[in-house]
N, C-alpha and C positions, 0 to 999 in steps of 0.2 A: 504494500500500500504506500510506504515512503516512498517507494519509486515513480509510482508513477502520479502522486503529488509534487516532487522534484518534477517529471518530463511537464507533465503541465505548466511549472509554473514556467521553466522555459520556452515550452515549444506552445501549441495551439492549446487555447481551451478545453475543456470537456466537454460542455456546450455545442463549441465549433466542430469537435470531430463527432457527438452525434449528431448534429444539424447536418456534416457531409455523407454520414453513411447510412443517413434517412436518404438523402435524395441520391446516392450513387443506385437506386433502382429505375431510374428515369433515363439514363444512358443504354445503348442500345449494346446490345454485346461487341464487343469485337472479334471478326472472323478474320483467323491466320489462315493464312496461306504462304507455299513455299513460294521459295527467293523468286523462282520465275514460272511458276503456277502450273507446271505442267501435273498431269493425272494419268499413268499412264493404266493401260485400262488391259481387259479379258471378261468374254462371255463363252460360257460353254454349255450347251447343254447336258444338262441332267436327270430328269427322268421324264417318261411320258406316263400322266397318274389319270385314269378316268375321262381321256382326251382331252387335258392340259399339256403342255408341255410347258415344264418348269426349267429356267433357267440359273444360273449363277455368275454374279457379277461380281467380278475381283476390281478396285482400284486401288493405286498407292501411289503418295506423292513421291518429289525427289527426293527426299532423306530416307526415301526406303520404308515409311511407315505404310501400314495398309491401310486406308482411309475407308472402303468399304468391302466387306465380304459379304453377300447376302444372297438367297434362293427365295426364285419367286415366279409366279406366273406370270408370260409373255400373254398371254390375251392371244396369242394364235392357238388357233386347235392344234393338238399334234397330231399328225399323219405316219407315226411312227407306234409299233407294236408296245402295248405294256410293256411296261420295265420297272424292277424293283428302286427302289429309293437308295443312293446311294450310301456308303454308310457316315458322310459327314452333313449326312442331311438328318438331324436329329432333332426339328421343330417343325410344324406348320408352313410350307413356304407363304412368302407375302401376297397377299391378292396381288391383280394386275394394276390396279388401281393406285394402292399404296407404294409397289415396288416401282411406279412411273413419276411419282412423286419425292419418293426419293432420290433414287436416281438425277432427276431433271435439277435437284439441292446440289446434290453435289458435283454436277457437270457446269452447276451456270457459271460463267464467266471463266474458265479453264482452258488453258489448252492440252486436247487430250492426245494423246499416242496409244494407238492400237498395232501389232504387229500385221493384221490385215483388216484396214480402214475399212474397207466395205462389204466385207462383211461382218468386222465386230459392231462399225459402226452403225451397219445394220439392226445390228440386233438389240441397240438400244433401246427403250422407249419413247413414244413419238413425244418429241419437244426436247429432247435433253439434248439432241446432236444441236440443235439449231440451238440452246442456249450457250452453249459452249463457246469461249474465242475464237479456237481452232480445233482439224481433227489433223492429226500426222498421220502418215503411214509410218512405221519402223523398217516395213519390209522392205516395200519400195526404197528406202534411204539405203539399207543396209546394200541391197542390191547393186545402185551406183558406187557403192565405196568399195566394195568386192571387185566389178568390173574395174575400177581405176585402180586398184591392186593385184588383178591380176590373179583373182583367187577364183573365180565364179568359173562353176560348169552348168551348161544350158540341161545338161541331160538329164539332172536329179533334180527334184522341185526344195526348195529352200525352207524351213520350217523353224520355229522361232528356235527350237532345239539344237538344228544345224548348226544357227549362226552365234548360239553361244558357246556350244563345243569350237568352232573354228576362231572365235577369241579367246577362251582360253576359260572361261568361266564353268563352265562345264553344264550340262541339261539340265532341264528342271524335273523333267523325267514324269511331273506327275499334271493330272489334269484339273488341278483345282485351278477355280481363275483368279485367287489372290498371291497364288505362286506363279503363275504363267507373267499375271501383272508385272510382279516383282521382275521378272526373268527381261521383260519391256524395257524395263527402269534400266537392268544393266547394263541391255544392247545400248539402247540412246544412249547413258554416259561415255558407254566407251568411245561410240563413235563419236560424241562430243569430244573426246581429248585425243582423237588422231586425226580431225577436218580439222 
């Protein structure tokens, strides 16, 4: 209690600091975002339940955090044979609804990178592509810098697995889409510090 009779009497009143932490509910939060706002992204699907076809949306920013992991329904019918739930599907997936809501939060104003623009891009839900900054391809990129290295053969088709075994990072090997994401993260970097 002597103490912080001493902080008062030199620093701000008692008064004044509950007077500020009555109104600091009135400021809007603040949303971080990384240094240069990229999200790089992954959808894969996951099971077809009752002719839903439920997806999984992997993103993570540049510090390699995962920003969203989530399974949820696409609102397309699936056209694919019953299939058991896989086993890291251990809730409910999100309606179409809520999962297009979410999503379209965490795409507004980003720029995202997909290993293949269009069809991950595709597979968003409608409004999150168009809130988004931008969409990259990774593949496409990676593509050009192989060719101007001198590494690329036309004969075998290039897979986000390929291109990280061929930097040195090694596969991801699994098909969740917040490790595929991650797997995005490290292609771009690298190819950030050899362009």
């Amino acid at each position: 209690m002597a103490f912080l009779q001493e902080h008062f009497r030199h620093g701000p009143s008692f008064e004044r600091v509950r007077w500020a932490l009555g109104r600091s509910h009135r400021f809007a939060p603040r949303q971080q975002k990384s240094a240069t706002e990229h999200l790089y992204f992954s959808v894969r699907s996951a099971v077809a339940m009752g002719g839903r076809q439920v997806l999984q949306y992997g993103f993570a920013d540049d510090r390699g955090n995962v920003v969203l992991s989530v399974f949820g329904e696409s609102g397309m019918p699936a056209y694919d044979h019953e299939s058991a739930p896989p086993e890291d599907l251990a809730a409910e997936p999100l309606t179409a609804a809520n999962l297009a809501m979410l999503v379209r939060e965490v795409c507004r104003g980003a720029s995202l990178v997909a290993f293949h623009k269009v069809l991950h891009g595709g597979l968003l839900p409608p409004g999150a592509a168009q809130g988004a900054a931008s969409l990259d391809c990774a593949w496409r990129r990676y593509l050009r810098l192989a060719r101007r290295r001198g590494c690329f053969s036309r004969s075998e088709p290039v897979t986000l697995d390929d291109a990280l075994e061929t930097i040195g990072v090694g596969a991801v090997g699994q098909p969740d889409a917040a490790l595929r994401a991650l797997g995005v993260r490290e292609l771009w970097t690298w190819m950030d510090s050899v362009e």
